[in-house]
N, C-alpha and C positions, 0 to 999 in steps of 0.2 A: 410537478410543483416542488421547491426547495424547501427543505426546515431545516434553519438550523436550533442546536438547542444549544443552550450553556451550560456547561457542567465545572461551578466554579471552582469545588473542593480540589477536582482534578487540575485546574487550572488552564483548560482550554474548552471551545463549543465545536462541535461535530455536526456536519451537514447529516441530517439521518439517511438513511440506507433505506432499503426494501425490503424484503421476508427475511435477508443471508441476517448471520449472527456479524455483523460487521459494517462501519458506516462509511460514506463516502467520501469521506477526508475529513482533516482536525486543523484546526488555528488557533493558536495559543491566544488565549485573555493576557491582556496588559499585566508586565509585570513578571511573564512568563516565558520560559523559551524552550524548545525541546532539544533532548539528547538522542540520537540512535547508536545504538548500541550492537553489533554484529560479530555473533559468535564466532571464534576462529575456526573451531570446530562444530556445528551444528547438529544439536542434540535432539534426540526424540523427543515429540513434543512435552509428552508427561514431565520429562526431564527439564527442558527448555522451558516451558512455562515457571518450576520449580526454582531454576534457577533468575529469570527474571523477576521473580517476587522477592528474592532473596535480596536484590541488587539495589533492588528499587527501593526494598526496605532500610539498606544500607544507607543510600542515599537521604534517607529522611524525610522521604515520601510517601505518600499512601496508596495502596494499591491502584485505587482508581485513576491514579496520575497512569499507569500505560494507555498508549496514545498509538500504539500502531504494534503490529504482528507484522512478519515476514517469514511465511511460511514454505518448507519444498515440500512435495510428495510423492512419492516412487512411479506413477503414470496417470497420463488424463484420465478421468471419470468420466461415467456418463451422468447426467442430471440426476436422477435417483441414488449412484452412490454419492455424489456430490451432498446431498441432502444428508445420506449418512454420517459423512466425513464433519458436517455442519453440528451434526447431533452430537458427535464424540466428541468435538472443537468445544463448546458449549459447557460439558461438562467435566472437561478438562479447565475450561477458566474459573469455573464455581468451585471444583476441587482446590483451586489455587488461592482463591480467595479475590479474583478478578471480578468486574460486573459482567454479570451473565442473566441478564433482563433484557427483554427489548424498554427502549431502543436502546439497541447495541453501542458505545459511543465509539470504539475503537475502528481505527481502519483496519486493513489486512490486504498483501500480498499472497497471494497463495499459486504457485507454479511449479511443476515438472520439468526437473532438468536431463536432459536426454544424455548427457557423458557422465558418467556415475552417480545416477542416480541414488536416491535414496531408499531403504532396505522398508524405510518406513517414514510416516509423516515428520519431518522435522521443521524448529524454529530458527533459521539463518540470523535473522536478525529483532531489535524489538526496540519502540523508541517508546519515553515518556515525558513527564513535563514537568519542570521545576521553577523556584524562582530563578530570575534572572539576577543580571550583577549588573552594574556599571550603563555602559552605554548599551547593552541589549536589551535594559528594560525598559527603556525608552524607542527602540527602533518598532519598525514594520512587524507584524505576529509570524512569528515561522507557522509553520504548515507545512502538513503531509498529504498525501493524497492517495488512497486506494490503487489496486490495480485496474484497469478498467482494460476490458480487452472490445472488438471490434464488433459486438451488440449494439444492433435497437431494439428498444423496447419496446416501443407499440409504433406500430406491428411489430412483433418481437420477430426479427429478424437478424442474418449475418451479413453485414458488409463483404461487399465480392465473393460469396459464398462461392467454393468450388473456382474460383479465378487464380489460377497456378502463377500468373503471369506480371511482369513489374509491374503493370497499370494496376493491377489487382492490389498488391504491399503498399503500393501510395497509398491509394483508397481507404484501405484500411486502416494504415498510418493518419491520415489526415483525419479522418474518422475519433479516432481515439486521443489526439491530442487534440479534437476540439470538444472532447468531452471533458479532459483533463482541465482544458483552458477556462471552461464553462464553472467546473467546480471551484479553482484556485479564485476565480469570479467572487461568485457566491457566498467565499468564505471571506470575502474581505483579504483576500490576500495580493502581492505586487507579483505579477508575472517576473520581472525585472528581478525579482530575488530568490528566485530559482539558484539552489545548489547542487540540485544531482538529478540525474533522470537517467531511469531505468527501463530496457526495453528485451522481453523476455518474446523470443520468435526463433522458429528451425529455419524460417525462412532467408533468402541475400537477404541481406539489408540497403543493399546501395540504394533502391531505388525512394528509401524514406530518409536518406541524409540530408541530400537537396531542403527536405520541409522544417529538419533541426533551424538549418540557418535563416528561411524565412519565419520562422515562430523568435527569429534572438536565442534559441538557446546553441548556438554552435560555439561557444565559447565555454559554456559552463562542462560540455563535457557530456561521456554518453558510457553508460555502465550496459553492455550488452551481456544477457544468458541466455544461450542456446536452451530456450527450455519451450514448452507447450503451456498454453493458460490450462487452469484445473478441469475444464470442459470441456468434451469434444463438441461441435466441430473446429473449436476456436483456433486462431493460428497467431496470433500477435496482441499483447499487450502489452502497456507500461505502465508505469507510476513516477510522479514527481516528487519533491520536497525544497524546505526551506529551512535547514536546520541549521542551527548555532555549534553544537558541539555533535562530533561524530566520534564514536574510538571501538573500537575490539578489546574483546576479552577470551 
């Protein structure tokens, strides 16, 4: 069952999450749009978090406006350090002055990239919310959307568990954008305004292209990282969004 909550100050509502310190996508409240923002260089988290409060404070925002994390981490976990990693994360956001309560409202990426990896947990990138200007404060609510990789939940199960083979990567592909789809749903969001989709797999890819162009999104484009989701056995996840303004720093 879906909750969403509204978290006005911040300026968007968040579909809540389960036990993780993270929720399962954000949709900006009227009036609202979101920025992401992607470190050129991707800093240790203590650091990266440090610097996104800095930025956001610049902005004229309050902390609670961050709206989404994007995290690397030096190699997949198993559920118990995962849980670790979840504790540090936690009070890494309270040290910064982020909400660090359930429910969590932010989303988060969090994956392992397998070509130089990282020495330690870093923050690639990080989006928040602001007012809008002009004709975006009146458009469709942008929206981010968690990483969701090839889980069920009950049965907590792995899509094609152990299936090496392309039917297996569809499977799982299809799997995971129809979780994605389900969320962008629920949040009141337009599938059709989709600006970026990210898909983090060691695995080919070809055999989950084919499902880009039947979901509409083979126009908007396809941001691939060879990486691992944060938990083994996982092999393929992605996440979407719908953002107004995107820049590096």
């Amino acid at each position: 069952m879906t909750e969403i909550v509204s978290a006005p100050t911040a300026g968007y509502s968040f579909l809540k999450g389960q036990a993780h310190p993270f929720s399962a996508g954000v949709a900006c409240l009227k009036g609202f749009a979101l920025t992401r923002v992607r470190l050129r260089q991707p800093l240790p988290l203590a650091e990266g978090l440090a610097r996104a409060a800095s930025f956001i404070k610049a902005q004229g925002r309050p902390l609670n406006a961050l709206a989404a994390c994007e995290l690397r981490s030096p190699a997949q976990m198993s559920v118990s350090a995962f849980a670790d990693f979840n504790r540090h994360y936690v009070e890494l956001l309270r040290a910064n002055g982020f909400p660090s309560e359930q429910p969590f409202p932010m989303a988060r990426s969090n994956v392992a990239p397998i070509h130089a990896p990282p020495a330690t947990n870093t923050l690639y990138a990080f989006t928040f919310a602001s007012p809008a200007a002009g004709a975006d404060a009146t458009a469709r609510p942008d929206f981010l959307i968690s990483g969701r990789a090839e889980l069920v939940d009950e049965p907590r199960g792995v899509i094609a568990d152990g299936d090496a083979s392309a039917a297996g990567t569809e499977k799982k592909a299809s799997h995971v954008f129809a979780q994605l789809r389900g969320r962008v749903d629920a949040l009141g969001g337009a599938w059709a305004d989709v600006t970026g989709v990210q898909i983090y797999t060691v695995r080919a890819l070809e055999p989950a292209l084919p499902l880009l162009g039947r979901l509409g999104l083979a126009n908007v484009g396809l941001a691939l990282h060879p990486a691992h989701p944060p938990v083994t056995p996982l092999e393929f996840e992605a996440d979407l969004r719908s953002v107004s303004l995107e820049r590096a720093i």
